[in-house]
Backbone bond lengths (Angstrom), bond angles and torsions (degrees), N, CA, C in turn:
res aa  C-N    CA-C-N  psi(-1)  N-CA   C-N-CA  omega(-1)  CA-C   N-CA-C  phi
1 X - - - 1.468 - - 1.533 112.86 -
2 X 1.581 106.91 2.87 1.917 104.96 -166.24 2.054 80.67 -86.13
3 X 1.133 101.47 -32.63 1.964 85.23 -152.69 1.879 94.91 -87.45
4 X 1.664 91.60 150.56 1.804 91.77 171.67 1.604 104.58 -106.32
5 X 1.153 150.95 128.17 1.442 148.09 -157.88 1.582 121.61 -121.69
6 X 0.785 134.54 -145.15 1.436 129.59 -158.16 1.704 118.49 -160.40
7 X 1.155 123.12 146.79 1.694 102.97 157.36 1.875 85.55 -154.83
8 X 1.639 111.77 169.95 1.092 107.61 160.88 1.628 105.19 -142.74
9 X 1.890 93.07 -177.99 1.853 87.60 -159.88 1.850 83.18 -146.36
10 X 1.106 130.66 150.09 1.517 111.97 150.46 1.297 131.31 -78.69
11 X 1.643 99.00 -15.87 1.438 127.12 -159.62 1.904 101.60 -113.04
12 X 1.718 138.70 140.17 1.486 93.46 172.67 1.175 125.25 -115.37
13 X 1.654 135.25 46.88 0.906 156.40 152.94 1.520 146.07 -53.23
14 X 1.188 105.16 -59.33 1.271 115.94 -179.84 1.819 102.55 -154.70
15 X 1.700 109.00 177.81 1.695 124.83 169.22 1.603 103.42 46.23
16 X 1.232 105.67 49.46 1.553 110.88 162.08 1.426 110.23 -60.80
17 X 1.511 137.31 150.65 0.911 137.75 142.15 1.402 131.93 -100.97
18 X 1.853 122.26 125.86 1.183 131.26 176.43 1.237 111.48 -37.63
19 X 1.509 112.26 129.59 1.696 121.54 163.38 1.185 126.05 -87.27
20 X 1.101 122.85 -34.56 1.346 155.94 -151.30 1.810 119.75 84.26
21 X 1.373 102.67 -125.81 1.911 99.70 -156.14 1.737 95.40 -110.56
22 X 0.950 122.94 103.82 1.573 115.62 156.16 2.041 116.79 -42.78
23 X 1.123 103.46 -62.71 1.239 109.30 162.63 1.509 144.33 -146.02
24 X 1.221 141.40 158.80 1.078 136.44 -168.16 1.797 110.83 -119.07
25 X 1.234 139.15 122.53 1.587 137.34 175.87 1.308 112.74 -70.11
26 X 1.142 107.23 0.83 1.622 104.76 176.55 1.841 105.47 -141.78
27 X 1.409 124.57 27.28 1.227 142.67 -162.19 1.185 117.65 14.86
28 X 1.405 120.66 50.51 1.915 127.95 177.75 1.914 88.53 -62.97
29 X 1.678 78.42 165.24 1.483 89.67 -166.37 1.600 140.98 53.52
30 X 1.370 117.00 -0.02 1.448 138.06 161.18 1.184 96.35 -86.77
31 X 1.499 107.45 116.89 1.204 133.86 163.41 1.532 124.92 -100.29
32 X 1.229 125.73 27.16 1.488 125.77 -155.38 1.490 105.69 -102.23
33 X 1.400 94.92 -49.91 1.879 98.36 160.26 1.248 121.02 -142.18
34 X 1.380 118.15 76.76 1.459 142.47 154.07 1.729 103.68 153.83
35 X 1.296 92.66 -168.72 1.881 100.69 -151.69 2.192 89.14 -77.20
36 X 1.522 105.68 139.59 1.331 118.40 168.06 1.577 96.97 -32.80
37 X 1.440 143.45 -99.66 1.028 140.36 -139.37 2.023 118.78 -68.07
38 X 0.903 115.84 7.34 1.276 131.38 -178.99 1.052 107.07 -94.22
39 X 1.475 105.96 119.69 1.966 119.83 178.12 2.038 116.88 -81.16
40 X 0.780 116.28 117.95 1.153 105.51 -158.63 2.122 93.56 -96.55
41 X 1.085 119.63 -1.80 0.924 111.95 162.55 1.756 109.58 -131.03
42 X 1.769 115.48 -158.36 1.643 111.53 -177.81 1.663 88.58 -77.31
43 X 1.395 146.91 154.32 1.683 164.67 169.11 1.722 104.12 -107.08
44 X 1.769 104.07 67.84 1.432 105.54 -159.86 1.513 97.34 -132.04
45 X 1.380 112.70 128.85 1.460 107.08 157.89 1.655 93.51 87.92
46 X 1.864 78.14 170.27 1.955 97.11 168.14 1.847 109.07 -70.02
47 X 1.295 99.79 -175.73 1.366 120.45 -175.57 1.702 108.64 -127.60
48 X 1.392 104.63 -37.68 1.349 106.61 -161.24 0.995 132.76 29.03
49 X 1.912 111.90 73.66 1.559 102.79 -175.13 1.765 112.74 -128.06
50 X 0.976 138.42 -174.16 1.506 154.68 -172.11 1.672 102.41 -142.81
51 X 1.449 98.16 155.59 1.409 115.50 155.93 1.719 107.31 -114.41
52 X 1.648 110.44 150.83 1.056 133.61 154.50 1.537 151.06 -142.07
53 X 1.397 134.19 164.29 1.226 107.88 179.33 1.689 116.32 -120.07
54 X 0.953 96.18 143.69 1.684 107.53 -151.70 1.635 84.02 -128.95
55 X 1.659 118.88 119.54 1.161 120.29 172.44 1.591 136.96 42.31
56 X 1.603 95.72 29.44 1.560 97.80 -174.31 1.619 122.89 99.59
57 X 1.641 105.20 -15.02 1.349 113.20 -172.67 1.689 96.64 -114.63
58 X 1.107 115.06 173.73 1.668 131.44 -176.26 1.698 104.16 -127.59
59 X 1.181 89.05 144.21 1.758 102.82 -174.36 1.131 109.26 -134.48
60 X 1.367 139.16 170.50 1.492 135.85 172.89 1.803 90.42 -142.59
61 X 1.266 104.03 131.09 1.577 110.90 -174.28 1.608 86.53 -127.90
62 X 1.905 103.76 147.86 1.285 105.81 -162.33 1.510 94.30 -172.53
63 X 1.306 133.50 162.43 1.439 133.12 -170.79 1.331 120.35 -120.22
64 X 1.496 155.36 110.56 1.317 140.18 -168.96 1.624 112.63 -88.35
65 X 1.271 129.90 -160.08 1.382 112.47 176.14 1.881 103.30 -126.95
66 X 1.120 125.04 157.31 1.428 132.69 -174.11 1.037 117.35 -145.48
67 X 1.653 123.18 154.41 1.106 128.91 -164.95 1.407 128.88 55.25
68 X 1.364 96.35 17.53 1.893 112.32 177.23 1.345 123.24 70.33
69 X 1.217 120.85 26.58 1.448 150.70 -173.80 0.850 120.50 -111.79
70 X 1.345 134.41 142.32 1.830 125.73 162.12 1.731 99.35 -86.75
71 X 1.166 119.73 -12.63 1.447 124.26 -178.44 1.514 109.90 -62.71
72 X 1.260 116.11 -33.40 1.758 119.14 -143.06 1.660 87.82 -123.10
73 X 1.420 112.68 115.37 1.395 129.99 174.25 1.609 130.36 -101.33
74 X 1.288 125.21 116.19 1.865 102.16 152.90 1.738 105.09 -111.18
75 X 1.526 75.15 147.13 1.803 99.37 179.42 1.567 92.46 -63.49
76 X 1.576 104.11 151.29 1.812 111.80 159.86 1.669 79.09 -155.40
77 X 1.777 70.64 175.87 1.741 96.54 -162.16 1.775 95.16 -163.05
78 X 1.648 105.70 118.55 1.793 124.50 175.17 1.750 103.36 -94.46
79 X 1.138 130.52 122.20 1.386 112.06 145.77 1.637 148.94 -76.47
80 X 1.369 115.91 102.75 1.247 133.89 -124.53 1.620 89.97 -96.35
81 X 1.417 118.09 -179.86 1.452 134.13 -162.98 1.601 112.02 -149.90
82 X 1.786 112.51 91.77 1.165 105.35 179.06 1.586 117.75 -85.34
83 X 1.382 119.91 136.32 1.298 123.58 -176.81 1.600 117.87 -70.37
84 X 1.317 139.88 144.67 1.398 110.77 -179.39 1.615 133.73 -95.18
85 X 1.681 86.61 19.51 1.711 97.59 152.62 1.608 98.36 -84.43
86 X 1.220 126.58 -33.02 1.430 113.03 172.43 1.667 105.19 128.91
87 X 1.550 114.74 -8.61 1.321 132.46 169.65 1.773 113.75 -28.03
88 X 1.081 112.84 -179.05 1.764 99.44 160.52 1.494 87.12 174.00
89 X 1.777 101.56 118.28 1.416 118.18 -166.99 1.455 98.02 -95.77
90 X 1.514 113.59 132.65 1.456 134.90 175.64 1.655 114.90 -41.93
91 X 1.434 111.81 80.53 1.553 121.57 154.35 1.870 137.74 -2.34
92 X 0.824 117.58 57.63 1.679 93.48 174.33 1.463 127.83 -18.96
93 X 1.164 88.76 118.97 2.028 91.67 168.58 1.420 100.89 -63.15
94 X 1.384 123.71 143.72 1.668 134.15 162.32 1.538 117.90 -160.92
95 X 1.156 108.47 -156.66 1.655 92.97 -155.81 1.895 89.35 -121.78
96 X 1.653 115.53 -1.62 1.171 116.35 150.28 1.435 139.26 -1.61
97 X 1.365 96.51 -59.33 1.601 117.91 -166.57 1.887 102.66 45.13
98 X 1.335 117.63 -140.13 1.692 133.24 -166.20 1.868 94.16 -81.64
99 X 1.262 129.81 23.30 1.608 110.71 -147.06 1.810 68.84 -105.74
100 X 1.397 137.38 -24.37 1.299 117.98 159.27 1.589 103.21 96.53
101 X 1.865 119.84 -12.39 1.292 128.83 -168.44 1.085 131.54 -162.52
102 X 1.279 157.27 92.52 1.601 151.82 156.96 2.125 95.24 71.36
103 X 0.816 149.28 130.95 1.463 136.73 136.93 1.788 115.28 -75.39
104 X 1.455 95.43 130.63 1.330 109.78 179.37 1.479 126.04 -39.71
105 X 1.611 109.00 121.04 1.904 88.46 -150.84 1.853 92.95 -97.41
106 X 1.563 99.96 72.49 1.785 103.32 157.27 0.997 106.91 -148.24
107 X 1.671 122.93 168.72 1.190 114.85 177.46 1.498 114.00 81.90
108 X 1.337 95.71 142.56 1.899 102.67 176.92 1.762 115.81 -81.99
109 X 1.440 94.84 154.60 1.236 86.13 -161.21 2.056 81.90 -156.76
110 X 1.644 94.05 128.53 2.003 114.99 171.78 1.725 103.22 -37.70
111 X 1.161 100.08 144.14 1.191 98.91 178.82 1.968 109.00 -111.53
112 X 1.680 97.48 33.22 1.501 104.75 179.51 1.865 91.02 -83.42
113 X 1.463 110.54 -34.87 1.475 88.33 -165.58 1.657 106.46 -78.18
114 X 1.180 122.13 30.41 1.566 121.71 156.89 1.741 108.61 -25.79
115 X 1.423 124.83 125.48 1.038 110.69 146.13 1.538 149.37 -107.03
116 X 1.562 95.61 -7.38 1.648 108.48 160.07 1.679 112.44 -122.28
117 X 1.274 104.50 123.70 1.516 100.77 167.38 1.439 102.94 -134.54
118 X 1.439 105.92 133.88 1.946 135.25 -159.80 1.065 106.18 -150.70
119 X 1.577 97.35 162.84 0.990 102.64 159.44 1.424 120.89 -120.36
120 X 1.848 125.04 -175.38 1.685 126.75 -168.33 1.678 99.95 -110.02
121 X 0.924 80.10 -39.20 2.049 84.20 -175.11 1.614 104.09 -133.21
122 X 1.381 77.89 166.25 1.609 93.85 -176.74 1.931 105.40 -66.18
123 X 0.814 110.32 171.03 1.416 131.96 -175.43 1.337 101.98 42.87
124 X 1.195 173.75 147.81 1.521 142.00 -91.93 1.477 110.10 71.47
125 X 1.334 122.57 123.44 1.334 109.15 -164.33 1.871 78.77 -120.53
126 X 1.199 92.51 148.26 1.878 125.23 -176.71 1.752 92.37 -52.37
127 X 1.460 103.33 127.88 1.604 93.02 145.96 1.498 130.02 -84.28
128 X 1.428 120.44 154.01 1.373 104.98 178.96 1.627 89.94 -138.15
129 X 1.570 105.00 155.40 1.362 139.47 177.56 1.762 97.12 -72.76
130 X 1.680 117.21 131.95 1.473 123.27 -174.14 1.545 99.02 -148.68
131 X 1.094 85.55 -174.52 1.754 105.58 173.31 1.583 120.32 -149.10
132 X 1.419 126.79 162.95 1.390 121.95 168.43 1.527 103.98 -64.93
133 X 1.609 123.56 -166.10 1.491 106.03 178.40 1.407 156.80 47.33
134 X 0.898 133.11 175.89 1.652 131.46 158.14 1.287 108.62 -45.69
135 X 1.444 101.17 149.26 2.368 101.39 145.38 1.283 117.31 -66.89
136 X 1.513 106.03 140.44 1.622 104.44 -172.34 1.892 112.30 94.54
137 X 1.346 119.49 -26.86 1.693 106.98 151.87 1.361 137.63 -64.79
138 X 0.643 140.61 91.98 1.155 163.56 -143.10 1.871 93.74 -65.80
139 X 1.387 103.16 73.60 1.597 113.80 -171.77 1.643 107.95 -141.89
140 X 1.554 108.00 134.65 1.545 103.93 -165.93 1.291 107.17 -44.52
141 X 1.381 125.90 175.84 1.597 127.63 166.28 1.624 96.55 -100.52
142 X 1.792 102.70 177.28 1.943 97.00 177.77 1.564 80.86 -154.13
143 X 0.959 108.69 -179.63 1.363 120.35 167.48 1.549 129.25 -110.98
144 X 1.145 129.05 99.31 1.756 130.20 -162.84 1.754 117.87 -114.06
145 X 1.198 111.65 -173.55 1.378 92.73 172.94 1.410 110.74 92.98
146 X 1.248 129.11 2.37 1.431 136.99 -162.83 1.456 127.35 -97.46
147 X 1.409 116.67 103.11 1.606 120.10 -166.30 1.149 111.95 -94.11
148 X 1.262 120.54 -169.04 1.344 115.73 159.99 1.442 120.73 -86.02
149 X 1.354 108.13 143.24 1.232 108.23 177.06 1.651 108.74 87.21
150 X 1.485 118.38 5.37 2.072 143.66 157.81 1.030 100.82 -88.77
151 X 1.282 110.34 125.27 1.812 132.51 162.46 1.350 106.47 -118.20
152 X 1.779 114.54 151.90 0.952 148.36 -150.84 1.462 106.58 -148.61
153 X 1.215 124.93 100.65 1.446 147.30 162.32 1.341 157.60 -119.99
154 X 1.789 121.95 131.54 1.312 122.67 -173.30 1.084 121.06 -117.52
155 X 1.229 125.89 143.99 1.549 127.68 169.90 1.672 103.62 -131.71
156 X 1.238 119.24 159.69 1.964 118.99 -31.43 1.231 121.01 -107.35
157 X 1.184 128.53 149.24 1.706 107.94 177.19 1.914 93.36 -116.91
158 X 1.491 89.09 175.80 1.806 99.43 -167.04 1.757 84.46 -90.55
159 X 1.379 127.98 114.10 1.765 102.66 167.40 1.359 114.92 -84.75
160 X 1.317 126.40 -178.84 1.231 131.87 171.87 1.290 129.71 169.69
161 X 1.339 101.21 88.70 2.162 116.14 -167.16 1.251 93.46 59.91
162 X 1.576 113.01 66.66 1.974 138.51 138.06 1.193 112.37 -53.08
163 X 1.087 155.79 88.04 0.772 141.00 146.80 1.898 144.38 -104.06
164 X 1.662 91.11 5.48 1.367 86.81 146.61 1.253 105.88 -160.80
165 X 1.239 119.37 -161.19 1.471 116.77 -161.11 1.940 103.58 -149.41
166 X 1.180 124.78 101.00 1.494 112.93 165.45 1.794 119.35 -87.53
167 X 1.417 111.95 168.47 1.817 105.85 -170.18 2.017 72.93 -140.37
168 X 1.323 92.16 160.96 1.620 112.21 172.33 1.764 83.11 -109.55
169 X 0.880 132.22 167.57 1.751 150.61 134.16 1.272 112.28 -163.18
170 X 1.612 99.98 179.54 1.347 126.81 -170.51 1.425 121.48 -177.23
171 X 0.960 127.92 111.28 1.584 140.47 -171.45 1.824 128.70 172.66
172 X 1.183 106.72 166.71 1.574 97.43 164.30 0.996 125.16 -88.38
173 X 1.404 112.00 106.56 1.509 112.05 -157.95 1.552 92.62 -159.41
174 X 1.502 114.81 -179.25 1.315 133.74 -176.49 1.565 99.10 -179.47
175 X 1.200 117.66 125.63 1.046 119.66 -171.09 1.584 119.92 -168.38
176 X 1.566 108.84 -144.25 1.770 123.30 144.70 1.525 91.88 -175.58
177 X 1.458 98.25 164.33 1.417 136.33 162.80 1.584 149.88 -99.05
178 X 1.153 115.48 69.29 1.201 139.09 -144.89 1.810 91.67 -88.33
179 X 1.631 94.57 131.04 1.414 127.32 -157.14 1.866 109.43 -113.45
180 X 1.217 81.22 102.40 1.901 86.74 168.34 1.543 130.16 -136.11
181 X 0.993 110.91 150.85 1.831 110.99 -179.79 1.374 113.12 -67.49
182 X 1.978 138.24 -4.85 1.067 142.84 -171.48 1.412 109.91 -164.19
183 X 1.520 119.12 138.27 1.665 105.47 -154.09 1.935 106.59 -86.09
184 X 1.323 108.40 20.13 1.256 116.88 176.52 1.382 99.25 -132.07
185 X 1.219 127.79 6.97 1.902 114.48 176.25 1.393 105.70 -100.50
186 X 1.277 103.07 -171.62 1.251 138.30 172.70 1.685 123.41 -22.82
187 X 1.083 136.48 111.45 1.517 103.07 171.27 1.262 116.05 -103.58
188 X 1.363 92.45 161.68 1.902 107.20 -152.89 1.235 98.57 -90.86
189 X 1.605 115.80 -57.46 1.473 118.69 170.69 1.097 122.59 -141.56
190 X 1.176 141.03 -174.92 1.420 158.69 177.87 1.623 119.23 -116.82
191 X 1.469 118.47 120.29 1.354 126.36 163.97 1.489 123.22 -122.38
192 X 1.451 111.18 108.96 1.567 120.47 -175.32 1.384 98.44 -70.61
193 X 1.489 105.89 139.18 1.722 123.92 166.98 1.446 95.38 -106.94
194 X 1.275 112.78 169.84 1.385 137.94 147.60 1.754 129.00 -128.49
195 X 1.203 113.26 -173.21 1.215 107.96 169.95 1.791 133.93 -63.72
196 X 1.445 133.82 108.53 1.121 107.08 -176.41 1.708 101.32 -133.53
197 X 1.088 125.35 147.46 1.212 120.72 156.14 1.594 136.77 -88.24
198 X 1.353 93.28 2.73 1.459 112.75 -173.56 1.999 109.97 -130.97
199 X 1.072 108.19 151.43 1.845 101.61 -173.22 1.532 94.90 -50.27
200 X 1.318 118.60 147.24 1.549 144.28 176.70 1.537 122.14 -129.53
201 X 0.963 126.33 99.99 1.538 117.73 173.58 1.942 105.05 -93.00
202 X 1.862 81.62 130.23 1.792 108.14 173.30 1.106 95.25 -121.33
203 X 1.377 128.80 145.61 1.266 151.79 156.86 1.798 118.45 -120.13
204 X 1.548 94.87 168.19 1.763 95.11 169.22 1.333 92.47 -164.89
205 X 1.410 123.83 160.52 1.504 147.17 178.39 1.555 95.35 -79.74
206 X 1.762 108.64 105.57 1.588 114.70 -166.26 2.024 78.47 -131.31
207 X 1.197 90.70 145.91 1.647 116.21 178.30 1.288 111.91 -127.63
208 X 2.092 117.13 106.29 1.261 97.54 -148.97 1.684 69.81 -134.15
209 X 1.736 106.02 152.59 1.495 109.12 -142.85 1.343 90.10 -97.27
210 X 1.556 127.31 154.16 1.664 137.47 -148.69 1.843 80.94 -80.09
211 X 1.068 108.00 131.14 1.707 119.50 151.89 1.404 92.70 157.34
212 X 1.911 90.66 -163.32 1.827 96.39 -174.79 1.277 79.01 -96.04
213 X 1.765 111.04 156.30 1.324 104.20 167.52 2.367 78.50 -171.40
214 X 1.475 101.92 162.37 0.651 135.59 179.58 1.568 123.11 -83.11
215 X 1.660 114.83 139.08 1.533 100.55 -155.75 1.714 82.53 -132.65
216 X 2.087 103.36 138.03 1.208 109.03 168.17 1.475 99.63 -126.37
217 X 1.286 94.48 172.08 2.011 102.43 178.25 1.531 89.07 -146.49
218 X 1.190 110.26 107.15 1.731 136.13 163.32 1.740 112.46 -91.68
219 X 1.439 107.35 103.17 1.311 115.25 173.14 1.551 105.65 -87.05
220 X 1.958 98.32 150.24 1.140 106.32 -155.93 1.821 90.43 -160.58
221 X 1.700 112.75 95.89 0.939 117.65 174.56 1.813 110.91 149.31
222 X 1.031 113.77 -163.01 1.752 112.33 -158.92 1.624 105.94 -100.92
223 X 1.524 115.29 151.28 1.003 111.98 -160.20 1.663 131.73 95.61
224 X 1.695 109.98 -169.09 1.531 108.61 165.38 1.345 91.00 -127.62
225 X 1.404 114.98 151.39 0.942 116.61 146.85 1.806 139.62 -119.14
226 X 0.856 138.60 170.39 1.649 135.73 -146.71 1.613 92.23 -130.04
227 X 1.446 123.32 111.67 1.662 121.65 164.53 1.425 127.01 -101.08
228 X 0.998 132.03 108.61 1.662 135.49 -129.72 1.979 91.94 -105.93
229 X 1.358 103.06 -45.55 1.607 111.88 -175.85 1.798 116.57 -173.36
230 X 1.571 113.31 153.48 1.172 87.16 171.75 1.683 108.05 -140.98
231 X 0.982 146.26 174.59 1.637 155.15 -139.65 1.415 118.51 -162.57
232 X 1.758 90.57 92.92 1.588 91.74 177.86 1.685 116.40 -83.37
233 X 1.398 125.36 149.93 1.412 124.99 -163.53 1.445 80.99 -127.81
């Protein structure tokens, strides 16, 4: 129920032929950065999505689930690539949305448009996308739910002379936040949290190398922790 798929017909009756998957909510079968069969998010529930064309370009609009519910939705939207046999090659999930390109890697930016949240090890509890309030208040989303050994990820921003990195949080927790361009590489840097019950900004002097590249935050320590936003300098 994570992937939305395809068939076509010339006729619209009958002997459709399978296309395959426009997209997947947990990007199975994307092989670009990590193994095809690996869900990089929960593979839960409907999607309820459509394609359209908006100015010449194609989009695929589709819904994920939040707050650990199949009840509680945010809209997203990939810009997709029809072939002119009519094909339509399986999309990366990213945190893109309609912007069609890289997001500008300065400036703070919600960490609702997460587009992979996983986990590293077993028992690790899932992060999930929330809000203050009811569903339907009109209140940023954040991302909470975060154990050790839960990652939290976006793709892509454009970087360029990164050099540091701030996080908002809040939770019972004790920990840090260890910063990489791929949720299996290298880490670039380290940001200690502490306990807060109220939003908290931690930072650290992070050196993140000029290109487009993809940003994870791997928590690593006791507790959950709650990621509200983060601010590349």
């Amino acid at each position: 129920m994570h992937e939305l798929c395809y068939a076509t017909k010339k006729r619209p009756l009958k002997n459709f032929k399978y296309g395959g998957e426009i997209g997947s909510n947990c990007d199975k079968n994307i092989s670009s950065y990590k193994l095809a069969e690996k869900p990089m998010n929960l593979p839960n529930a409907n999607n309820h999505g459509s394609i359209i064309e908006i100015n010449g370009n194609w989009y695929v609009f589709y819904h994920r689930h939040t707050n650990g519910t199949w009840y509680s939705r945010q809209g997203c939207v990939e810009q997709i690539k029809i072939s002119p046999s009519g094909s339509i090659k399986q999309v990366e999930i990213t945190s893109q949305g309609a912007n069609g390109k890289p997001l500008i890697g300065k400036g703070e930016y919600p960490t609702y448009i997460a587009c992979n949240l996983f986990i590293l090890e077993k028992g690790a509890s899932l992060p999930i996308i929330t809000q203050d309030g009811k569903d339907g208040d009109e209140e940023i989303g954040y991302v909470t739910n975060i154990s050790d050994s839960s990652g939290v990820g976006f793709k892509y921003f454009e970087c360029k002379n990164i050099s540091k990195v701030k996080i908002k949080t809040r939770g019972y927790n004790s920990g840090a936040f260890e910063i990489k361009t791929s949720w299996d590489g290298d880490t670039l840097g380290i940001i200690p949290i502490e306990f807060s019950n109220v939003w908290k900004e931690f930072s650290a002097e992070i050196s993140i190398p000029d290109g487009v590249h993809a940003l994870y935050f791997i928590y690593k320590g006791t507790g959950t922790a709650t990621l509200g936003s983060f601010t590349l300098v």
